[in-house]
C-alpha positions, 0 to 999 in steps of 0.5 A: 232875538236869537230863536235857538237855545242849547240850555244849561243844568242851572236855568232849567232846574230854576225854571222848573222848581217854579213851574216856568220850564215851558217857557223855553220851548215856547220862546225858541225855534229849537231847543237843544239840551246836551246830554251832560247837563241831562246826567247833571239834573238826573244826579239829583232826587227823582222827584225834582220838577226839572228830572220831571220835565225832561222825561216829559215836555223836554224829552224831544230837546235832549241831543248827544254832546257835541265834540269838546274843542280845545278853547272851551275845554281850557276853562275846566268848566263842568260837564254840563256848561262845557256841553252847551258852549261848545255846542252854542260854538259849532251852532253859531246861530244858537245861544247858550243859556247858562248863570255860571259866571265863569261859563259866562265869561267863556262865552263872552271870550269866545264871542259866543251868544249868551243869557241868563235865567233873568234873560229867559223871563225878560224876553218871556215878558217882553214875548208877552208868555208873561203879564209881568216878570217881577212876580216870576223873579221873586219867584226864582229869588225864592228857589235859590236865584242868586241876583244883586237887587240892583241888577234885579231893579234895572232888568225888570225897568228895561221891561217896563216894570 
């Protein structure tokens, strides 16, 4: 399991409306969240959980941008995901944690490692930082995590669950 982590808006807002951010220094050996997608999380309310914990807990995480290559650029994605592709491309030994479909397929066109919200929680339970992951899943289904149920099923059974 890859131990170095550049994280997007979407994960760690998730994350934080359920109490989960600490997860993600707990499962990393470094944890690398970009400037941009710390601009992204400071456009919403102050009292958002996630505004929260990067002005606490995910302080020592935030990095400048890196330079924008030319590849990553050409997908027009937003700030913040463009930040962590082309960080997670300039750090091979790192993997982008991000939902957005199109930053996804980006990842996946440049070979570049990569998981979702749903794939922080799995490897949670399987680090056993969780007693299970359903109960936490249910919980970002509540928060606004969009997943079809099928792939929801299939992920939590690959865990035992």
């Amino acid at each position: 399991m890859n131990n170095k982590w550049a994280v997007n808006a979407s994960p760690l807002i998730l994350l934080a409306k359920i109490g989960q951010a600490d997860l993600l220094p707990k499962l990393t050996t470094e944890l690398v969240i970009p400037a941009s997608v710390v601009v992204e999380i400071h456009a919403g309310p102050a009292t958002d959980p996630a505004q929260m914990w990067l002005r606490a807990a995910g302080q020592k995480a935030i990095q400048p941008d890196p330079p924008v290559t030319a590849e990553i650029a050409a997908w027009d994605l937003g700030a913040g995901e463009t930040a962590v592709l082309n960080w997670v491309r300039q750090h091979p030994d790192f993997e982008a944690i991000l939902d957005d479909r199109a930053a996804r397929k980006c990842a996946h066109v440049h070979n570049l490692s990569v998981r979702g919200t749903l794939g922080v929680i799995l490897a949670a339970k399987v680090r056993r930082l969780l007693p299970a992951a359903k109960p936490v899943c249910m919980e970002l289904v509540r928060a606004g995590f969009h997943i079809q149920p099928t792939l929801l099923s299939e992920s939590l059974r690959l865990v035992g669950e």
